[in-house]
N, CA, C and O atoms as a DFTB+ gen file, in Angstrom:
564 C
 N C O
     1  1      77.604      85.625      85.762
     2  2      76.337      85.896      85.129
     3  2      76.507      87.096      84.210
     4  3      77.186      88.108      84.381
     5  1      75.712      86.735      83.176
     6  2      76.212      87.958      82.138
     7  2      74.631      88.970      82.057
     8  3      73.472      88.609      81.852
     9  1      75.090      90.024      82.259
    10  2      73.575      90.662      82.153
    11  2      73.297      91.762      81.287
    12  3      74.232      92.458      80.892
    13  1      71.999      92.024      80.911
    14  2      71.915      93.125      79.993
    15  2      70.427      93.668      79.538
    16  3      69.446      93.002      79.868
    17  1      70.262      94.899      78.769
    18  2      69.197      95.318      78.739
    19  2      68.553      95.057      77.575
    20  3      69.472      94.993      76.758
    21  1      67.525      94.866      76.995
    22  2      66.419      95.034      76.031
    23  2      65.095      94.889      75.907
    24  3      64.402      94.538      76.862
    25  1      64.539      95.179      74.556
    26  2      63.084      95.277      74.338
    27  2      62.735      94.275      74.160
    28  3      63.319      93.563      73.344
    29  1      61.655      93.840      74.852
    30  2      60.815      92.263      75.145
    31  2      60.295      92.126      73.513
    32  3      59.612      93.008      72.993
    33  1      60.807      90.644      72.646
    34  2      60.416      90.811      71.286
    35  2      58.673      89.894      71.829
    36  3      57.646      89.967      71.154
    37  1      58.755      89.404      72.667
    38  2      57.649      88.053      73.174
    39  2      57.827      88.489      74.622
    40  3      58.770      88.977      75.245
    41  1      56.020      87.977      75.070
    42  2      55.663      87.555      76.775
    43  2      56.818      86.842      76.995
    44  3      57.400      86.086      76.217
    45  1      57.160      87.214      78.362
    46  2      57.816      86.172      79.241
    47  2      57.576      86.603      80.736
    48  3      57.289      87.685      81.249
    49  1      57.729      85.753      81.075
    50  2      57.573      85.901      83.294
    51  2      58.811      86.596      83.910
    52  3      59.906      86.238      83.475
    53  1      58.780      87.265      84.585
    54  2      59.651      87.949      84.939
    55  2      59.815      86.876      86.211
    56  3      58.874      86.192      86.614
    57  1      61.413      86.831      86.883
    58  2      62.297      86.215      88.075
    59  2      61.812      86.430      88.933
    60  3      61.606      85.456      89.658
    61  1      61.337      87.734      89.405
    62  2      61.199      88.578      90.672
    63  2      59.363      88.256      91.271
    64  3      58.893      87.419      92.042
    65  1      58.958      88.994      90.742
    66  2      57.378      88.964      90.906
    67  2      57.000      87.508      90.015
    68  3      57.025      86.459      90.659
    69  1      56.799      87.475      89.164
    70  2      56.128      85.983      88.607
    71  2      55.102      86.853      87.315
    72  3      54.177      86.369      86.662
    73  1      55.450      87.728      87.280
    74  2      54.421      88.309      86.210
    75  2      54.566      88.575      85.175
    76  3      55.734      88.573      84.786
    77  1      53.532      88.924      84.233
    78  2      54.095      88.705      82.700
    79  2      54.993      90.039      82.473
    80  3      54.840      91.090      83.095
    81  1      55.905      89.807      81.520
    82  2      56.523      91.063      80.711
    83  2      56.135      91.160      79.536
    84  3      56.317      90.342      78.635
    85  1      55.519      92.274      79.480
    86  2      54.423      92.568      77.562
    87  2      55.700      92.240      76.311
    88  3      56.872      91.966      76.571
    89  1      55.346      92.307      75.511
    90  2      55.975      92.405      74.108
    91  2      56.486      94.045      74.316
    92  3      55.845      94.737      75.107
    93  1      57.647      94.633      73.587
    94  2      57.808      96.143      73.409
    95  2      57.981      96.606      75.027
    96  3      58.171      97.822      75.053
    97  1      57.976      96.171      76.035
    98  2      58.825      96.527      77.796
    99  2      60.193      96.152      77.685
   100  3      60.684      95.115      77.240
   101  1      60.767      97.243      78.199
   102  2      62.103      97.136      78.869
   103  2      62.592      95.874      79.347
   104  3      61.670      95.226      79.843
   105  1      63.605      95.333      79.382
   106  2      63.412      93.802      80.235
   107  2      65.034      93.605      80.384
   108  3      65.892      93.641      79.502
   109  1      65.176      93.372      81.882
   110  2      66.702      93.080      81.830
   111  2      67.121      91.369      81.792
   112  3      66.654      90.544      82.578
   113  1      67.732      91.179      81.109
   114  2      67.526      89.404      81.074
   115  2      69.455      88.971      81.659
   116  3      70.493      89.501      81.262
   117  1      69.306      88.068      82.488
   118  2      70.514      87.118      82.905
   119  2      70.473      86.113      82.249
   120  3      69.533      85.389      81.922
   121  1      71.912      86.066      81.986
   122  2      72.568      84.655      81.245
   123  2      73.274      83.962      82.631
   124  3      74.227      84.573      83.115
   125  1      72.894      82.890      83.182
   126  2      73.899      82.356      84.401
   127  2      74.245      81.129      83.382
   128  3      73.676      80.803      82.340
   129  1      75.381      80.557      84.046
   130  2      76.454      79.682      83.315
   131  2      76.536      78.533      84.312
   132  3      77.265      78.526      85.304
   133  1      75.900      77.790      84.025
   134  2      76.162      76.354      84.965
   135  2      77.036      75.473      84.660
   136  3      77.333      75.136      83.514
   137  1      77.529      75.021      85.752
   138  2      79.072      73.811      85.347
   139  2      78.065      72.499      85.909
   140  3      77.074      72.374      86.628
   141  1      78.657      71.931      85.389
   142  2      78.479      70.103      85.497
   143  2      79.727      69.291      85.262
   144  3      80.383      69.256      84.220
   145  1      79.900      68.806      86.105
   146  2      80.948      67.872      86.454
   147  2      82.533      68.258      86.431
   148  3      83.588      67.625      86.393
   149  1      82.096      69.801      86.479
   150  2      83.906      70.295      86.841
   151  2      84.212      71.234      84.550
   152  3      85.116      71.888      84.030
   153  1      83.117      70.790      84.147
   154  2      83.419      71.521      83.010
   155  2      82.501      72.587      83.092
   156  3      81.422      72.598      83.684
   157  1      83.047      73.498      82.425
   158  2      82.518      74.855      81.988
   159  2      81.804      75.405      81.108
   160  3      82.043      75.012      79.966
   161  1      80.949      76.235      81.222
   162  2      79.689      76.606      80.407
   163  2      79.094      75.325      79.915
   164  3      79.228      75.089      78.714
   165  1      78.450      74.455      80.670
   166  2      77.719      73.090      79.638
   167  2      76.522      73.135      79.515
   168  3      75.883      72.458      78.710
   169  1      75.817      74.378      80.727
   170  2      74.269      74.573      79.840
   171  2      74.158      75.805      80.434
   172  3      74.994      76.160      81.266
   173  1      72.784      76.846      79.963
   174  2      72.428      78.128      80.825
   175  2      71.551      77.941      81.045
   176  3      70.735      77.090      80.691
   177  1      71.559      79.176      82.061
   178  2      70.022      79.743      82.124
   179  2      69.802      81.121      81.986
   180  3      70.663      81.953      82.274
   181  1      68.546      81.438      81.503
   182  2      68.324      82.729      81.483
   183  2      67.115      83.481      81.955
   184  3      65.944      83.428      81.577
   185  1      67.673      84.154      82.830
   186  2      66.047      85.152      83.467
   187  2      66.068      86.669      83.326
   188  3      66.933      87.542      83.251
   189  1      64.420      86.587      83.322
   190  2      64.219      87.994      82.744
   191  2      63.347      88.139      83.951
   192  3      62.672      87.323      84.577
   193  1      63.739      90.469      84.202
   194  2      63.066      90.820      85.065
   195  2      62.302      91.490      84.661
   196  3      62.329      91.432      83.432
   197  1      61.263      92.432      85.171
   198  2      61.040      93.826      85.512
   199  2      61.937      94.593      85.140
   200  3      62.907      93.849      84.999
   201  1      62.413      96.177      84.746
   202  2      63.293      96.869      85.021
   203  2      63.720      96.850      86.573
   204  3      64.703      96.411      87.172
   205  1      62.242      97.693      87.055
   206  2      61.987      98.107      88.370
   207  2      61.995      96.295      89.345
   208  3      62.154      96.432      90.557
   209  1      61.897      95.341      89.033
   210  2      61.730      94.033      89.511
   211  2      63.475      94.375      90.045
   212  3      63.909      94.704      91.148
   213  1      64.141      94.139      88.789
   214  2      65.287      93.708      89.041
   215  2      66.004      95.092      89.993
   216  3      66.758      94.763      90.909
   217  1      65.899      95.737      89.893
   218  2      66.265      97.551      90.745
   219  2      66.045      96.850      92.112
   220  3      67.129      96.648      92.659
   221  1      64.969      96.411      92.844
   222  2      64.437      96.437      94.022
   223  2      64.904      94.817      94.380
   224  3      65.010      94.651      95.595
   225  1      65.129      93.898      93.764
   226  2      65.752      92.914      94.115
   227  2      67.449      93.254      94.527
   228  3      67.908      92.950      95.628
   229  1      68.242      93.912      93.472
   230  2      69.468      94.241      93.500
   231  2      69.538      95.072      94.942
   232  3      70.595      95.060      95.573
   233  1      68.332      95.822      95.461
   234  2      68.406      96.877      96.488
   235  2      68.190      95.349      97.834
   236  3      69.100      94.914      98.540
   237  1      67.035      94.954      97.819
   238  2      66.959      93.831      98.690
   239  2      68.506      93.171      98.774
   240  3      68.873      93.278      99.944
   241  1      69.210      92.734      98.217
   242  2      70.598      91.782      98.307
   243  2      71.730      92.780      98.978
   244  3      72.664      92.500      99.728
   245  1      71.343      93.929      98.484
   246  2      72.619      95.095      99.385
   247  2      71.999      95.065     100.648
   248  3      72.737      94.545     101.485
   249  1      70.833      95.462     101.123
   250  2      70.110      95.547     102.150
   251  2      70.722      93.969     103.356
   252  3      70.867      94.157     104.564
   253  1      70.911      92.972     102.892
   254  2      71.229      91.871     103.409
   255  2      72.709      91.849     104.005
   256  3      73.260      91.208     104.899
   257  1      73.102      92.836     103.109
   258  2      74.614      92.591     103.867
   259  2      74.832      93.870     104.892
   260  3      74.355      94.992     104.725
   261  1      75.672      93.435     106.004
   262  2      75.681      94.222     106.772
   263  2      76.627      95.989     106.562
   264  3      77.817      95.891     106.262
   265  1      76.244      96.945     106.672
   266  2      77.207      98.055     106.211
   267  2      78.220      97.993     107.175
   268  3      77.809      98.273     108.301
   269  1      79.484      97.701     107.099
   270  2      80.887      97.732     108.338
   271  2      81.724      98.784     107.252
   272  3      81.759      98.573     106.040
   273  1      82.403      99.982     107.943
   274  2      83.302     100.870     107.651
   275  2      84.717     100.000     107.677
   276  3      85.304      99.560     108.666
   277  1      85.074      99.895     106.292
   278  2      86.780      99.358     106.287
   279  2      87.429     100.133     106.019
   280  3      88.597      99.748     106.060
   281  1      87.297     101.347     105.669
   282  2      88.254     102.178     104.967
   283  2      89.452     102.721     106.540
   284  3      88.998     103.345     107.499
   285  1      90.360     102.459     106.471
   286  2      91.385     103.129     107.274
   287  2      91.399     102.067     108.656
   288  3      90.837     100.981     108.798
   289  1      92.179     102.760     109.499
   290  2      92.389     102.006     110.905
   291  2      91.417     102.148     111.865
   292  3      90.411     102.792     111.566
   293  1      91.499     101.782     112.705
   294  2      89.984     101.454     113.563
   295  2      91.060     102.597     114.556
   296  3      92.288     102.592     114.471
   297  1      90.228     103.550     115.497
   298  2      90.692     104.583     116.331
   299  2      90.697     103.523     117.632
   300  3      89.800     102.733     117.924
   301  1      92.077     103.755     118.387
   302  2      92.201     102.973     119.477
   303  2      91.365     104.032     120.797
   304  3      91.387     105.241     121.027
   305  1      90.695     102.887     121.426
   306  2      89.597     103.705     122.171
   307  2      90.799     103.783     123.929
   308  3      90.390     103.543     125.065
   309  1      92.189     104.170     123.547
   310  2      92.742     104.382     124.506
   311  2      92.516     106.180     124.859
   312  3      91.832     107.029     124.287
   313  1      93.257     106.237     125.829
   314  2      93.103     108.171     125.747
   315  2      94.494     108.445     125.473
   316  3      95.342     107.581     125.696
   317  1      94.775     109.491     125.045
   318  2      95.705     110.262     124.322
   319  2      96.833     110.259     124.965
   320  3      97.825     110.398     124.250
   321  1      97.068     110.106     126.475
   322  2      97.966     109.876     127.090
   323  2      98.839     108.219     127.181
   324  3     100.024     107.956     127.383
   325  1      97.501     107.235     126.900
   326  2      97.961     106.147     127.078
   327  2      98.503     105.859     125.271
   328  3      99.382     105.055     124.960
   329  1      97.998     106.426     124.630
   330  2      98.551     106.065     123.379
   331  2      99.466     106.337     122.946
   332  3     100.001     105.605     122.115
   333  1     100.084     107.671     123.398
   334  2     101.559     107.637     123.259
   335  2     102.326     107.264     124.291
   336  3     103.529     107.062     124.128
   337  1     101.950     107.178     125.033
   338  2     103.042     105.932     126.312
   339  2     103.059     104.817     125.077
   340  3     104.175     104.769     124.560
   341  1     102.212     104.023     124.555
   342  2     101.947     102.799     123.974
   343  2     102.823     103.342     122.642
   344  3     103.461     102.382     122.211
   345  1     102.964     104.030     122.188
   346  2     103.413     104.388     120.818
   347  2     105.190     104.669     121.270
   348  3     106.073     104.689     120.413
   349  1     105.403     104.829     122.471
   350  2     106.821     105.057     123.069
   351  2     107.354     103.762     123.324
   352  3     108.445     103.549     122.796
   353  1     106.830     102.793     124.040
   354  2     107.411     101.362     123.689
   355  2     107.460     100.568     122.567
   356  3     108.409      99.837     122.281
   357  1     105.827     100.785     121.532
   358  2     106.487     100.291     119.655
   359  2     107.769     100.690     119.282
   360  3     108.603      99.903     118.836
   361  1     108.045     102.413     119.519
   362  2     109.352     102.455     119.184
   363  2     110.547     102.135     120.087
   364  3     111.698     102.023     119.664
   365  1     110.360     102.065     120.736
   366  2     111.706     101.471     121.829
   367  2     111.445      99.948     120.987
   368  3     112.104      99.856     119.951
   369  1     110.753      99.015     121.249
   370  2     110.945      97.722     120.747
   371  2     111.240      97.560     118.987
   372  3     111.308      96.438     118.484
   373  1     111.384      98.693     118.242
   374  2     111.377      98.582     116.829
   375  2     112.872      98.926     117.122
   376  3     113.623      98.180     116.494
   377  1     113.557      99.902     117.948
   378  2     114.892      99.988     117.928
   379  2     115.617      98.859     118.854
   380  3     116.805      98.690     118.579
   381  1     115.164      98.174     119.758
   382  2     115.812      97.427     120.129
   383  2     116.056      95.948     119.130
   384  3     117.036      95.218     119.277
   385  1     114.751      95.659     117.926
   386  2     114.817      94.612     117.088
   387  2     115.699      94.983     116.349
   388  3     116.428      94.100     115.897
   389  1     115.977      96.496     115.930
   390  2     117.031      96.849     114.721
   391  2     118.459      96.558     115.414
   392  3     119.421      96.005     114.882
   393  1     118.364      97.077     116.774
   394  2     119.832      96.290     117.343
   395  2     120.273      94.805     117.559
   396  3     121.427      94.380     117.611
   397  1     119.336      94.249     117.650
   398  2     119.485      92.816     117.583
   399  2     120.137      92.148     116.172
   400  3     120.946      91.238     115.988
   401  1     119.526      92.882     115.432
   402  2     119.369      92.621     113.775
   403  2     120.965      92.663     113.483
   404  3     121.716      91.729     113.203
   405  1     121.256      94.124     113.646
   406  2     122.449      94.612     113.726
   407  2     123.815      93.808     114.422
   408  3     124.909      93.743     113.862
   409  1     123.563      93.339     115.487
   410  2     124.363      92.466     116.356
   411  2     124.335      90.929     115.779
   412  3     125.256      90.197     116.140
   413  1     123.472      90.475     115.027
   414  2     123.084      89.243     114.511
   415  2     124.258      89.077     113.109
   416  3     125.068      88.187     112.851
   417  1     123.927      90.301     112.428
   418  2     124.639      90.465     111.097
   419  2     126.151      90.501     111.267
   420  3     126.782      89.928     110.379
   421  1     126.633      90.897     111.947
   422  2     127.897      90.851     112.387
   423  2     128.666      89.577     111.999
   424  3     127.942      88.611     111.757
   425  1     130.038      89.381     111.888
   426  2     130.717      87.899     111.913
   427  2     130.594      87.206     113.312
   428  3     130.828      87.918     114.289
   429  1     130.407      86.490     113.425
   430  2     130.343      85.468     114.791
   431  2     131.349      85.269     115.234
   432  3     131.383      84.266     115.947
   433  1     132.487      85.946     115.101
   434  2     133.648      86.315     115.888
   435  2     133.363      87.476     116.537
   436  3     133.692      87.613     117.716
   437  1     132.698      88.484     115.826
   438  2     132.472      89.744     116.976
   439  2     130.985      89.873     117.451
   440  3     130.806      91.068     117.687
   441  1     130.088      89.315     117.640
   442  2     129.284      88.924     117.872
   443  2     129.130      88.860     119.480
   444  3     129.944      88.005     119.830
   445  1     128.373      89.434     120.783
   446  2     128.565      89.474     121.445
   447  2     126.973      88.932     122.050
   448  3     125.914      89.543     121.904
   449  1     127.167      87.658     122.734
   450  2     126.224      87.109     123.394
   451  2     125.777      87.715     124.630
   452  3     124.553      87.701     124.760
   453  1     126.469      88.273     125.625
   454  2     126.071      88.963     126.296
   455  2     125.155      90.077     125.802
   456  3     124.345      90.499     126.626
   457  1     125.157      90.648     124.518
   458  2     124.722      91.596     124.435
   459  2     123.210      91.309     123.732
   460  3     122.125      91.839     123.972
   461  1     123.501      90.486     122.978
   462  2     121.936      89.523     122.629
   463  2     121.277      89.274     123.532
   464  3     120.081      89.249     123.240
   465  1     121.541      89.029     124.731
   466  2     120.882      87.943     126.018
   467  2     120.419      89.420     126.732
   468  3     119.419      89.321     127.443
   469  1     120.884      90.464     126.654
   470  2     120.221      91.955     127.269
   471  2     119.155      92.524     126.494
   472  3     118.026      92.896     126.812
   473  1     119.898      92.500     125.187
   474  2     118.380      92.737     124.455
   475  2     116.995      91.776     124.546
   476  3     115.848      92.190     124.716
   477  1     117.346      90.639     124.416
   478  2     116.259      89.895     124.728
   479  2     115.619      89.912     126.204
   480  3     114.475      89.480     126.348
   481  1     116.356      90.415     127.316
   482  2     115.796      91.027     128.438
   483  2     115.053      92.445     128.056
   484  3     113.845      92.425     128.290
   485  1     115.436      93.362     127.647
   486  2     114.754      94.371     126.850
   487  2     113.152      94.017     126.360
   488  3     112.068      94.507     126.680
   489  1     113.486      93.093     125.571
   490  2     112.001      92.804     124.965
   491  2     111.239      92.513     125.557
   492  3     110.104      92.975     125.437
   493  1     111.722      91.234     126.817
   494  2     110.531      90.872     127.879
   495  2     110.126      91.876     128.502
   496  3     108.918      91.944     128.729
   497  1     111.207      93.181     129.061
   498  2     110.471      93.669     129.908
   499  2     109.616      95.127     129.089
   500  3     109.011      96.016     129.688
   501  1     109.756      95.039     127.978
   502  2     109.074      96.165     127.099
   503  2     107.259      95.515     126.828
   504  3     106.335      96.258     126.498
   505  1     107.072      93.491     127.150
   506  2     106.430      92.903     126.759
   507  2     105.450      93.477     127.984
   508  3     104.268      93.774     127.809
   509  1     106.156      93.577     129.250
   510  2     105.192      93.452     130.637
   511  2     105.254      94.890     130.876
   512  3     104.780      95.272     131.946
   513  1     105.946      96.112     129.768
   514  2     104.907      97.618     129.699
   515  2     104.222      97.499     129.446
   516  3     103.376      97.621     130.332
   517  1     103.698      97.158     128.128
   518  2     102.799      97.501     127.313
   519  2     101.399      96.421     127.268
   520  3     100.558      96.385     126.370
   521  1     101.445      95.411     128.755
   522  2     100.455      94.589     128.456
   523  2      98.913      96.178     129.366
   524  3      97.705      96.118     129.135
   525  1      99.536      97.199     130.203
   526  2      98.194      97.923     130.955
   527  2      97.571      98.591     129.630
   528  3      96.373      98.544     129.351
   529  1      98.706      99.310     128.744
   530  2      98.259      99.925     127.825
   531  2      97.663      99.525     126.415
   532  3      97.891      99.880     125.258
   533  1      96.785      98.615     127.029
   534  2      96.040      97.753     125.633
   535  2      96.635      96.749     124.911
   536  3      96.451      96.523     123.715
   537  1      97.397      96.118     125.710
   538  2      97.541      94.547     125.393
   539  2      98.808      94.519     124.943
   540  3      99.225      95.653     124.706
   541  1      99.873      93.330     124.654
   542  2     100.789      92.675     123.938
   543  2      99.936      92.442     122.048
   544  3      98.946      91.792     121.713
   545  1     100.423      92.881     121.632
   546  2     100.326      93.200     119.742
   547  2     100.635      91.360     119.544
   548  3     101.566      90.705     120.013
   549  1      99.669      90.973     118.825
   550  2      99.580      89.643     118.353
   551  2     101.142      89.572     117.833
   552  3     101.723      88.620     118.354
   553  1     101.895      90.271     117.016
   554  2     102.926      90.280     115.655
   555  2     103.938      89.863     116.885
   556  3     104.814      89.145     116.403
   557  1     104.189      90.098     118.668
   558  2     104.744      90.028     119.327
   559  2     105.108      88.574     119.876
   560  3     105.964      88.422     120.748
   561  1     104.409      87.531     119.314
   562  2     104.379      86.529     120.000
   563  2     105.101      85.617     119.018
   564  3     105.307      84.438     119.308
């Protein structure tokens, strides 16, 4: 929708209320762009507000949506003790994936299965720490 401001040259009804807009009033008018049948721009429409019409409508449509804080990470409602216990097994399991990684990259001549098959014991049992301290991490599964 394309929108914009000017001076009413002629009456017209305003969108909001239903009432006239004088000749020589402020008037914010919308251009909306309707498609038909998958093509673009094939006819408009155009409405005119109030200044103040269109202000208090625009305020009504914010009002509708709910205010939720996204900015940053959500604070884990653990206590300070359990969060770094919990922050001590992320990193134990971020160094045990880099050893895996490490052991993986290797030539498959030196490559040691025993030692894969411990780490992957590692992980399970790093899985059944960290389920008291606020769960197994979705990225884990």
């Amino acid at each position: 929708m394309d929108v914009w401001m000017k001076i009413a040259n002629k009456k017209a009804n305003c969108a909001h209320c239903h009432k006239p807009i004088v000749k020589g009033d402020y008037m914010v008018i919308g251009k909306l762009w309707r498609r038909r049948d998958g093509v673009a721009r094939s006819w408009t429409t155009y409405l005119r507000w109030h200044v103040q019409c269109w202000v208090d409508q625009a305020k009504a449509a914010v009002d509708r949506i709910p205010r939720v804080e996204t900015r940053g990470r959500r604070k884990s409602p653990l206590d300070k003790e359990s969060r770094d216990a919990r922050v001590k097994i992320l990193r134990r399991r971020a160094a045990v994936l880099q050893r895996i990684r490490n052991e993986i990259s290797k030539p498959s001549e030196a490559q040691s299965f025993d030692r894969l098959i411990h780490l992957g014991e590692l992980l399970n049992r790093l899985k059944s720490e960290i389920v008291p301290l606020g769960g197994v991490p979705k990225s884990w599964n």
